[in-house]
N, C-alpha and C positions, 0 to 999 in steps of 0.2 A: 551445526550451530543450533543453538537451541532458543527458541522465539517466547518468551513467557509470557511477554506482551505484545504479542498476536492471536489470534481464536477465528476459529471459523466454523460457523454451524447453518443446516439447512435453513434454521428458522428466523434466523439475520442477515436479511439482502438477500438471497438466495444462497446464501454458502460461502460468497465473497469472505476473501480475510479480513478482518477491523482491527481496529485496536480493541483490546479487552474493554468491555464495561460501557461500550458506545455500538454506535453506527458508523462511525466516520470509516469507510476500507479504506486499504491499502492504496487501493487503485488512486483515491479522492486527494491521499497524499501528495500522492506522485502527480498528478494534474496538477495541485496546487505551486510544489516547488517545479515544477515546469514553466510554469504562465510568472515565473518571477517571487511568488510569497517568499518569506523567510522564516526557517525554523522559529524563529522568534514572535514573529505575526499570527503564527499558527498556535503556539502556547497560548498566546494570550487573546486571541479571539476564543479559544477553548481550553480552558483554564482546570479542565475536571480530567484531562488526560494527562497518564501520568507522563511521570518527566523519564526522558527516554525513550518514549514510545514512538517517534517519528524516527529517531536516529534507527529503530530497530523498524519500524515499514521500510526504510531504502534499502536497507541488509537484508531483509523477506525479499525483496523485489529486485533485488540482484542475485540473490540465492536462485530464484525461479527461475528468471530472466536466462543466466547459463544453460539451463536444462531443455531450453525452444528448441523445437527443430524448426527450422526455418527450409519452404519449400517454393523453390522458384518455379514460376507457370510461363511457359512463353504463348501468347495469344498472335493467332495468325487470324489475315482477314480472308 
């Protein structure tokens, strides 16, 4: 899949993905529609992001999200 509006460079946030043409990452998205926002609260508190741009951070963040290795630790006392 291809992310056109997605970007990520050393010298924004440290490398973190964003949307094009902001700061806001990926991750910020996904926090927000976590804690309840709505794609719709988020357009319009931020109004200079293009449209699509959230629907395509959840599609980044599931894309990646597959790819974890996930490593369970069993801790003895």
């Amino acid at each position: 899949m291809m992310f056109n509006l997605i970007s990520s460079s050393p010298g924004i946030l440290g490398g973190k993905p964003v949307i094009k043409g902001s700061r806001i990452s990926v991750e910020l998205i996904m926090e927000w529609l976590a804690t309840g926002a709505s794609v719709e609260s988020i357009y319009k508190k931020y109004p200079h992001l293009p449209e699509g741009s959230i629907q395509q951070a959840l599609q980044y963040a599931a894309q990646f999200a597959k790819n974890e290795i996930l490593i369970e630790e069993e801790i003895h006392d």
